[in-house]
C-alpha positions in Angstrom: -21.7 -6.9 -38.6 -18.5 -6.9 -41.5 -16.6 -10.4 -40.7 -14.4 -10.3 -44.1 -13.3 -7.9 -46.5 -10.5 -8.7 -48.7 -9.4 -10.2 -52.3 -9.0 -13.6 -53.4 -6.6 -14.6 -56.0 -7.5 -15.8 -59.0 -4.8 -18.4 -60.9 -4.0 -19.9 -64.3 -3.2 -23.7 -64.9 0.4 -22.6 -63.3 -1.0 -21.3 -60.1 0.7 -18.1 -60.9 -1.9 -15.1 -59.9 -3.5 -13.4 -62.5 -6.3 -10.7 -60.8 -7.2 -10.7 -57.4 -11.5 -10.1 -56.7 -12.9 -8.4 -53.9 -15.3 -10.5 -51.8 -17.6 -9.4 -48.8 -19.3 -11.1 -45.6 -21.0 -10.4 -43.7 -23.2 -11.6 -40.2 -26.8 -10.5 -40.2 -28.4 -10.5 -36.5 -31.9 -10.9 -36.2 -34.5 -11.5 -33.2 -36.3 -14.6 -34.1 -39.3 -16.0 -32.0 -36.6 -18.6 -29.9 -33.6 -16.0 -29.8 -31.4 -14.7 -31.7 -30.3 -16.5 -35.1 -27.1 -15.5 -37.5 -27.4 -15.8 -41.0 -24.1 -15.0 -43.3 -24.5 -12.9 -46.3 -21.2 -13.1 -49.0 -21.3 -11.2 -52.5 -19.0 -10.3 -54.7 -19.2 -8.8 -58.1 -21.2 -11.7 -59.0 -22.6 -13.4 -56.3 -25.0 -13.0 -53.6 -24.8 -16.0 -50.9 -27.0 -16.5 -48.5 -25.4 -18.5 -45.3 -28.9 -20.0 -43.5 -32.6 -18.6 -43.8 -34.2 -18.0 -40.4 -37.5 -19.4 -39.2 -40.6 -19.8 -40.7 -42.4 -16.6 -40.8 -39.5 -14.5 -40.6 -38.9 -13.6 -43.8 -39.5 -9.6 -42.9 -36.3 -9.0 -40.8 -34.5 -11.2 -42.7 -35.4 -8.7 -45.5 -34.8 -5.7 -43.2 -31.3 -7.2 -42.3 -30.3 -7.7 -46.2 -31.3 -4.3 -47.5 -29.6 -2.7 -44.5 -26.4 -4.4 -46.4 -27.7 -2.9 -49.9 -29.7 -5.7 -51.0 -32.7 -7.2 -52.0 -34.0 -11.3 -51.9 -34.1 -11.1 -55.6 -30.4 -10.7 -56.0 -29.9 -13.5 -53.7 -28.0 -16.1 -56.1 -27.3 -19.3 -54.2 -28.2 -20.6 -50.3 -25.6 -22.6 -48.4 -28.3 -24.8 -45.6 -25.6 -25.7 -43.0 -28.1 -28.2 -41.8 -31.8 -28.8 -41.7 -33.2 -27.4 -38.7 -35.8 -25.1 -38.9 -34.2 -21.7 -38.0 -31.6 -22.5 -40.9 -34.7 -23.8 -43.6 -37.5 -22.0 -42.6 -37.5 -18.8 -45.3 -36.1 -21.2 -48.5 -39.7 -21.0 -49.7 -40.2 -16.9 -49.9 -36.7 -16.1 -51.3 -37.2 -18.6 -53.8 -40.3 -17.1 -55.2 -38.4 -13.6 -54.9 -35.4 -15.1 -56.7 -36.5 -18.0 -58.9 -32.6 -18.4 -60.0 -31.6 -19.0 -57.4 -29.9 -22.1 -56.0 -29.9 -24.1 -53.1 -27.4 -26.1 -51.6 -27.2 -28.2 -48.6 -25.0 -30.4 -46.8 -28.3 -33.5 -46.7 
């Protein structure tokens, strides 16, 4: 499901606007073994952020849900963990072998 759509400003030292970039998000719904769970997918022209993982051994619909967007794991450029429970760490592992660039960050 689209949540955003829109352009952020980019500035100078003077905070005066100098282009404007179109960014993207977006909620992916998937049935996971204990409900369901929301990962956030955000690109740009850039960028390809993935909000949360799912749970272990869900790494198919999680695929599913991000090609239905237009994209694969391997252009997955950062992770954002909101926290470390398991339906937010569990598919780190496989997206990092899909996407060996890619970063990681957490709020731990």
């Amino acid at each position: 499901m689209r949540i955003a759509e829109g352009y952020y400003p980019f500035t100078n030292n003077d905070d005066q606007v100098m282009s404007k970039k179109l960014y993207y998000a977006e909620v992916l719904e998937l049935m996971a073994p204990h409900g369901m769970v929301h990962p956030v997918l955000l690109w740009d022209d850039n960028e390809v952020v993935l909000i949360d993982t799912n749970f272990p051994l869900q790494i198919e619909p999680l695929q599913d849900a991000i090609r239905e967007v237009g994209f694969t794991l391997s252009q997955i450029t950062k992770i954002i963990l909101t926290h470390q429970d398991i339906d937010h760490i569990g598919c780190v592992k496989e997206i990092l072998a899909a996407s060996p660039n890619c970063n990681v960050l957490d709020s731990e």
